[in-house]
C-alpha positions in Angstrom: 0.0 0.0 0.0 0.8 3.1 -1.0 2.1 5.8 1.7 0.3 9.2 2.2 1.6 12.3 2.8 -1.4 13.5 5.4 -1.1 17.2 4.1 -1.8 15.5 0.9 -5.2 14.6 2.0 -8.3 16.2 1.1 -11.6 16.5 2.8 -14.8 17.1 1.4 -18.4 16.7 1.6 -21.2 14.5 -0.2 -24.8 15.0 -0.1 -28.2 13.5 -2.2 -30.2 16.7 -0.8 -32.3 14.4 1.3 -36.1 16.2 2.1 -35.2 18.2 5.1 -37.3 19.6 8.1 -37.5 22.4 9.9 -36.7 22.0 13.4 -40.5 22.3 14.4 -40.7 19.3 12.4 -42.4 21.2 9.0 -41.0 19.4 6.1 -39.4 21.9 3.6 -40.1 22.2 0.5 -37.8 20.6 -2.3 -37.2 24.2 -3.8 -36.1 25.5 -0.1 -33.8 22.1 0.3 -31.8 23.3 -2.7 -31.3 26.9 -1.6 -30.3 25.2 1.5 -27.3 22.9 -0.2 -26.1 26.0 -2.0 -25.6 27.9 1.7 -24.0 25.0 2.9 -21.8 24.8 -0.1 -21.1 28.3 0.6 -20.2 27.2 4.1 -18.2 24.5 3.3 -15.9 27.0 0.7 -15.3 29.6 3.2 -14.1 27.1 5.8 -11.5 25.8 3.4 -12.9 22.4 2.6 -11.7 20.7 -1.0 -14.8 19.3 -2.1 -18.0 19.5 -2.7 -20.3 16.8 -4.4 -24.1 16.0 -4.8 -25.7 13.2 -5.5 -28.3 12.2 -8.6 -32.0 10.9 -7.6 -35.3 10.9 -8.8 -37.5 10.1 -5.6 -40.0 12.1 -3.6 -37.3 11.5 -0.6 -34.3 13.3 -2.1 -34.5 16.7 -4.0 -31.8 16.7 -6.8 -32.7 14.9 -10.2 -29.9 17.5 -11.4 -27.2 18.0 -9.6 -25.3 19.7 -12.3 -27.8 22.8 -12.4 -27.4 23.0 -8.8 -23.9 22.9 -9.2 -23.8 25.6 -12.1 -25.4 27.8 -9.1 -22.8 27.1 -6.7 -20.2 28.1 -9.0 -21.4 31.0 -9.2 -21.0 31.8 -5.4 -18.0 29.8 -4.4 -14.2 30.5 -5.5 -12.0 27.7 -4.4 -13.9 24.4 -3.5 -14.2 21.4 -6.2 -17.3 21.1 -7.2 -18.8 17.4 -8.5 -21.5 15.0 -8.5 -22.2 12.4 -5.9 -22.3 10.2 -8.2 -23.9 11.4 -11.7 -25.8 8.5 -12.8 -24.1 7.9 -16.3 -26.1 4.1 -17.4 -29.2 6.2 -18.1 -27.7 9.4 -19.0 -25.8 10.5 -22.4 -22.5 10.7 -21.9 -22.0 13.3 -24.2 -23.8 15.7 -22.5 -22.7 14.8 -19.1 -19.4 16.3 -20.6 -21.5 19.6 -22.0 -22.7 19.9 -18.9 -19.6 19.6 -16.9 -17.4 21.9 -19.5 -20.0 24.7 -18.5 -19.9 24.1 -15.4 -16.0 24.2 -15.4 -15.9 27.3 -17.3 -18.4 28.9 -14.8 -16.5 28.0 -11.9 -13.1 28.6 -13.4 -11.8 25.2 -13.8 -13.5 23.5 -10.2 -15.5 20.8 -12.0 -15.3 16.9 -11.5 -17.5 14.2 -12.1 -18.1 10.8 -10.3 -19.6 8.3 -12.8 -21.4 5.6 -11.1 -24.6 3.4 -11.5 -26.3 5.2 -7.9 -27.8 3.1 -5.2 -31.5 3.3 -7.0 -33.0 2.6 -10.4 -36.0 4.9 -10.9 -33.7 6.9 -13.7 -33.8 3.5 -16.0 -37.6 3.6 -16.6 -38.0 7.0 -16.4 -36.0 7.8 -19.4 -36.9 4.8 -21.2 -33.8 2.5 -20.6 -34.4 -1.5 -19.4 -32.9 -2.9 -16.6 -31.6 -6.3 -18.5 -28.8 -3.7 -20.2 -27.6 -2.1 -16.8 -24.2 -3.6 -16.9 -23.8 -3.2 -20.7 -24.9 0.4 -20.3 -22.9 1.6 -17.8 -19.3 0.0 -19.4 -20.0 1.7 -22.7 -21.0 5.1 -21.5 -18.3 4.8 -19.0 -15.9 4.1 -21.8 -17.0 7.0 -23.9 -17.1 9.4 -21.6 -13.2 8.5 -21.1 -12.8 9.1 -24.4 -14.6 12.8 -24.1 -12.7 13.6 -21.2 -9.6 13.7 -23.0 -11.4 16.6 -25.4 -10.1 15.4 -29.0 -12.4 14.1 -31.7 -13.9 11.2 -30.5 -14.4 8.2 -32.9 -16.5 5.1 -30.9 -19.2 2.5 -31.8 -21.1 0.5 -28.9 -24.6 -1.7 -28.8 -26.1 1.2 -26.9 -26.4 4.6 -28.9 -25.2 5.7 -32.1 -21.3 5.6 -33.0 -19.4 8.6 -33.1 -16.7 9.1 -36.0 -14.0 11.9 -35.8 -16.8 13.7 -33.2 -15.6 16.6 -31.6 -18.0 18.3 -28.8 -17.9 21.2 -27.1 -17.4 24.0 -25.2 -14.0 22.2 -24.2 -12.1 23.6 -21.5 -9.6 25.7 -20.7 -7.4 23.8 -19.3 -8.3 21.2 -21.2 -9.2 18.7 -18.8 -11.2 18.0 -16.4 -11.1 15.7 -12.9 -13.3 12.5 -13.0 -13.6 9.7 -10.5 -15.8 6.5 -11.2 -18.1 4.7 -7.9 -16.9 1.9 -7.1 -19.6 -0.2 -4.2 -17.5 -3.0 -3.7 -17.5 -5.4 -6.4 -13.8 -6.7 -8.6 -14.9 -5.8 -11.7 -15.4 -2.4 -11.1 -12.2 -2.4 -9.4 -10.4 -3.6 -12.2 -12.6 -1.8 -14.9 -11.5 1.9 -12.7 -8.1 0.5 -13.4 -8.3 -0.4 -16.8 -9.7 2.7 -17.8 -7.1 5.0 -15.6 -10.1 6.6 -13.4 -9.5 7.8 -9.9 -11.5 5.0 -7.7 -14.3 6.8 -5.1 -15.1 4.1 -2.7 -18.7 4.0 -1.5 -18.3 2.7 2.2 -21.6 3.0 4.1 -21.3 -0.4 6.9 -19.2 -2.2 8.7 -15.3 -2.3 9.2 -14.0 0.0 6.3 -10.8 -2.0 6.7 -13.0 -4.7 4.7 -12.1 -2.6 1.8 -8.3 -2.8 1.9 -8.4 -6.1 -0.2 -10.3 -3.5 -3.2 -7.6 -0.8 -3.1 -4.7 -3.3 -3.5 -6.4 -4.8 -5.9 -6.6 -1.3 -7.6 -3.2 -0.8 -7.0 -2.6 -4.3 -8.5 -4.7 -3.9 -11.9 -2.9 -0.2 -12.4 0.1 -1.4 -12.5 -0.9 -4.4 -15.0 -2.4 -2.3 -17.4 0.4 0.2 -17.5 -1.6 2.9 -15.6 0.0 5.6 -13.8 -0.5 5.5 -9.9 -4.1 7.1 -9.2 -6.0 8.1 -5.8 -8.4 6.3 -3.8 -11.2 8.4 -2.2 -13.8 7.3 0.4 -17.6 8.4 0.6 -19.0 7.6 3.6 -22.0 8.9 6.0 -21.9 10.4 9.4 -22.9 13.3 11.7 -20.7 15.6 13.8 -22.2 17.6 17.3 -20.6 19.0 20.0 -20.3 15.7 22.1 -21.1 12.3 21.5 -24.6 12.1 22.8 -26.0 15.0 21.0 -25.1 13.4 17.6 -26.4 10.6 18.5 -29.3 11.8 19.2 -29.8 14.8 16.6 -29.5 12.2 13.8 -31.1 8.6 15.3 -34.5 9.7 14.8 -33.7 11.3 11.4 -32.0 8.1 10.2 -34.7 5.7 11.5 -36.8 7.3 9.1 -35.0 6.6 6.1 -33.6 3.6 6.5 -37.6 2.7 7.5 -38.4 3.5 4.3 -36.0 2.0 2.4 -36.7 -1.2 3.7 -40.2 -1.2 3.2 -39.5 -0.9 -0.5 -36.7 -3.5 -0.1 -38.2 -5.6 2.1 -35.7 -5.2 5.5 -37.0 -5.1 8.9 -37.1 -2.2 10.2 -34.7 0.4 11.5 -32.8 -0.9 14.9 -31.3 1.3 17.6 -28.6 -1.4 18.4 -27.5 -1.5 14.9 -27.1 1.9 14.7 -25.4 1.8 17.5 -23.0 -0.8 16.3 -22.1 1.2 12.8 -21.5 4.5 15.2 -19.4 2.3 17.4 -17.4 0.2 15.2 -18.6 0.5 11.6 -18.8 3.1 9.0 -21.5 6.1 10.2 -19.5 8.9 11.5 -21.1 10.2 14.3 -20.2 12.1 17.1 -18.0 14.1 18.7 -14.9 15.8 16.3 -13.0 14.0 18.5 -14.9 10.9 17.9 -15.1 11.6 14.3 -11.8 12.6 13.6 -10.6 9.3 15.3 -12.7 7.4 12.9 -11.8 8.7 9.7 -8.2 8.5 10.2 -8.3 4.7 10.7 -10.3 4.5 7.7 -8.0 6.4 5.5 -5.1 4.3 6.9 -6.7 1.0 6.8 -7.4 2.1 2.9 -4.7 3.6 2.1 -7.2 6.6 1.4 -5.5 9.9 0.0 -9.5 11.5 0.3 -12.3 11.3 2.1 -15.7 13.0 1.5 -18.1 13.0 4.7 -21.9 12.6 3.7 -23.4 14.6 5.7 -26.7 14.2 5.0 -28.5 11.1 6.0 -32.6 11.5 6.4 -34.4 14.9 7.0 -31.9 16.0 9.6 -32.8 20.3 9.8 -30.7 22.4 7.9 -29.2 24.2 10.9 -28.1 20.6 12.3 -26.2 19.9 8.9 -24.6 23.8 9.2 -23.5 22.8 12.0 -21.8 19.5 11.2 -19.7 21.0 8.7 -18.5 23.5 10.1 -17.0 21.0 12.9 -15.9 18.6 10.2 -14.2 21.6 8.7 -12.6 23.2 11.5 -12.1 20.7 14.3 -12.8 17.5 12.5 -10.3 17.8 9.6 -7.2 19.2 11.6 -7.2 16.3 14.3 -7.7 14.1 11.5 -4.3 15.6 9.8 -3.0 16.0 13.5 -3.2 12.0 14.1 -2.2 10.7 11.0 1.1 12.9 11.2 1.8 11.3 14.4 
């Protein structure tokens, strides 16, 4: 494994603009829930954090179906953080205007754009813009492939089984610097391992239970595949969920009832029990949710980024309708005392 510098490391954030509540209890509206992620991506640019990335749904339980308008907003009201997608779900996209998109978006932020490709956690996209669910792994390894191929802003000449060939294509606006960043999703399966590898993309691991140590065996197997394909040595990033309060306790408790609710709901549709206090309790403890103090916290994610061999991590901190001043609140801990201990501990 690979050794990191720790003032190499970046920090960022992650959220899918979960439907938020006031802290009467009123829900917001999904209109107010986006102005809300803008403030906090404000927040999280004046307080010196690297990233910045939202992620793509189209449910009644999350507001952003497009997180690249909301970022083109951003951009226009931040000036040093990166600012990307959470992950942008490319099988039932086009990848050629997932790179329009982003080359706007770079140009309006002055060169701050990146993209995580992924497949997302949900499949309402596939029928809603006509795709079938039998082609999922066929789409996503073409349009991942092509939109390699775009990123590297010369003509583009490619045929696939899912959308029209391209021959000596070029597509614009390019960039100015004429490239952007791009990271793919990986879950936690080989073969998207390897493909990351083969295709040269930064790997964004999604880690959401149990030990992240677990994943070690994924990033030397990264490490592995780059160097049989001939790659160049690449980051590894982890995504992971959590919430950060003044002391243990009051995290705990700010987000339990928050979380109970989406996890309920997402097993009624998947057909899990329902949510469990002891199992929440177990991830805080010894798994992958975040919570607590920035001591706590800070503790956490530098085990994680050691046990990985991480050179990034991105907090997600939004999990349920937790109130946006809770979330203000959690990043600027992660950003000011979170962040620094982490740096602190992995120096020592």
């Amino acid at each position: 494994m690979n050794a990191i510098n720790p003032a190499e490391i970046t920090f960022g954030l992650d959220t899918f603009g979960d439907m938020t509540v006031k802290l009467d209890g009123t829900p917001d509206t999904a209109a107010q829930v986006i102005r809300n992620i803008v403030e906090q991506a404000k927040l999280a640019d004046q307080l010196g954090l690297a990233n910045f990335n939202i992620g793509e749904h189209h449910r009644d339980d999350f507001a952003v179906s497009a997180p690249d308008t909301v970022l083109a907003g951003i951009a226009t009201v931040t000036k040093n953080i990166t600012l990307g997608t959470g992950v942008t779900v490319l099988s039932s996209d086009d990848p050629v205007r997932v790179f329009q998109r982003f080359s706007t978006i770079d140009a309006l932020s002055h060169g701050r754009a990146e993209i995580t490709a992924g497949r997302g956690s949900f499949t309402e996209s596939f029928p809603l813009f006509g795709y079938e669910l039998s082609d999922y792994n066929a789409l996503f390894e073409e349009k991942l492939e092509l939109l390699v191929e775009l990123f590297k802003e010369a003509p583009v000449t490619w045929s696939g089984t899912t959308r029209k060939s391209l021959t000596n294509q070029d597509v614009f606006p390019k960039t100015e610097s004429g490239a952007m960043k791009m990271r793919v999703g990986v879950g936690g399966s080989p073969e998207s391992v390897i493909r990351a590898a083969r295709l040269g993309i930064p790997m964004a691991l999604a880690i959401i239970g149990g030990d992240p140590a677990r994943f070690a065996p994924y990033a030397n197997l990264y490490h592995e595949a780059l160097e049989k394909f001939g790659q160049k040595t690449l980051p590894i990033s982890i995504h992971s969920p959590g919430h950060i309060a003044e002391t243990d306790q009051e995290a705990k408790d700010s987000l339990w009832p928050h979380y109970e609710k989406f996890i309920d709901r997402l097993g009624r549709e998947r057909g899990w029990g329902p949510a469990s206090k002891s199992h929440f309790t177990q991830e805080v403890e010894h798994g992958s949710l975040y919570v607590g103090s920035p001591e706590t916290v800070a503790q956490k994610i530098a085990y994680a980024i050691q046990a990985v061999g991480a050179s990034r991590f991105d907090l997600k901190y939004a999990n349920g309708p937790v109130p946006h001043e809770l979330l203000m609140k959690s990043i600027e801990l992660y950003a000011t005392k979170v962040v620094p201990r982490v740096r602190q501990i992995l120096a020592s």
